[in-house]
LOTORKE-238222 format. One record per residue (C-alpha): residue in three letters; x, y, z negated. Coordinates in steps of 0.001 Angstrom, whole numbers, padded with zeros to 6 digits, always signed. Layout:
BEGIN
alaXYZ/...
//
This chain:
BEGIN
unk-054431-004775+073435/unk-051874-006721+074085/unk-050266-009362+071533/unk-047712-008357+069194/unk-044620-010135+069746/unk-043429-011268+066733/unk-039516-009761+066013/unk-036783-011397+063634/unk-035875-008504+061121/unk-033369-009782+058875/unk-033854-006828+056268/unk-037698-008048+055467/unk-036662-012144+055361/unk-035777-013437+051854/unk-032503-014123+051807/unk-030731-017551+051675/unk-030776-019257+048523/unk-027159-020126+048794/unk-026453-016224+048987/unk-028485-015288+046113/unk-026539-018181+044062/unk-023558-016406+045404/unk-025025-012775+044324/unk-026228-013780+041244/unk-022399-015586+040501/unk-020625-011878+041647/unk-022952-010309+039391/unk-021880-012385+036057/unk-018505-012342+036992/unk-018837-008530+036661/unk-020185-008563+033374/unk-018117-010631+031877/unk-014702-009008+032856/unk-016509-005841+031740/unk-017314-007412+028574/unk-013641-009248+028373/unk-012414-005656+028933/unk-014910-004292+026524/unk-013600-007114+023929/unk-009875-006586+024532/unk-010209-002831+023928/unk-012099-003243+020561/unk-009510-006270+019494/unk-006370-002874+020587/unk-007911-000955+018524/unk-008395-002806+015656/unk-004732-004107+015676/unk-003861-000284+015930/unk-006565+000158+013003/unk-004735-002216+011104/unk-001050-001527+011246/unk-002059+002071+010084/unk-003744+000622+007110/unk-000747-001269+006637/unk+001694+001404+007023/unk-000386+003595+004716/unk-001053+000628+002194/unk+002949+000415+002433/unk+003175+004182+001732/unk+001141+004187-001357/unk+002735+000856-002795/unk+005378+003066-002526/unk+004375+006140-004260/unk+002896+004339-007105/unk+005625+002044-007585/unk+008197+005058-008019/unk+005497+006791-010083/unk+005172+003656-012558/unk+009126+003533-012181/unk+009399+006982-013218/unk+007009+006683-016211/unk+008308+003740-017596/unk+011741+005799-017564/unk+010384+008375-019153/unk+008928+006254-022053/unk+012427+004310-022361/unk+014154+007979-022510/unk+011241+009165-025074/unk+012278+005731-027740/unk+015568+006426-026861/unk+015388+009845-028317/unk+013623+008246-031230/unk+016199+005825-031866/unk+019176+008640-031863/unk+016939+010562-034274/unk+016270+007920-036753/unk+019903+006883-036459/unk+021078+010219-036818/unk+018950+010678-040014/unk+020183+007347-041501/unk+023567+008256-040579/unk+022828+011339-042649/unk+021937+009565-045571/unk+024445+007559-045459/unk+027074+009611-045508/unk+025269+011741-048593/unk+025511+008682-050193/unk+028910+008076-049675/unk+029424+011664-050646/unk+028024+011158-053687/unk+029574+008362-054038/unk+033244+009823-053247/unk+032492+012602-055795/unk+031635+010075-058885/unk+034946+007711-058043/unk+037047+010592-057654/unk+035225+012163-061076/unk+036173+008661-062639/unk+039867+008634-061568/unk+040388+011999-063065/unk+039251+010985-065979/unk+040658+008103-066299/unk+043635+009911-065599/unk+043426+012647-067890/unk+042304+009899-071243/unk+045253+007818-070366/
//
């Protein structure tokens, strides 16, 4: 038998410590522009998220503010109705009043007319 001479394989000898250092650095840097990425994605689409929310919040301030503009028109056009009918009706009385009243001066001036 003869003696085994003993071969350098660099596959089977730990590596340098200064190159697992430098392994272990590559490695973190990959997370954490992976993460970064990750991050600025999620932070996209939450801006995106939010300036539809506002549009739509926007949208129905909208709607509702015409609707409440619209109903508080129709409730001054409703009194307003109510106001022309009572004035109407006191206007009506009125006048039968001064009818009345017209018929009893005239009624008076023809008879004072007719005793004199």
């Amino acid at each position: 038998m003869t003696p085994s001479i003993a071969t350098y394989d660099a596959a089977l000898a730990p590596l340098p410590l200064l190159e697992v250092i430098r392994r272990k650095e590559a490695e973190v840097k990959r997370r954490l522009a992976a993460e970064r990425e990750a991050a600025q994605a999620a932070q996209a689409e939450a801006e995106r998220q939010a300036r539809e929310l506002v549009v739509a919040a926007e949208a129905e301030g909208r709607c509702q503010g015409e609707a409440e503009r619209q109903a508080a028109r129709s409730e001054a056009e409703r009194e307003a109705a109510a106001i022309v009918v009572q004035a109407s009706a006191r206007a009506k009385l009125l006048q039968r009043g001064g009818e009345e009243h017209l018929e009893a001066a005239i009624a008076r001036a023809v008879k004072l007319i007719v005793d004199r």
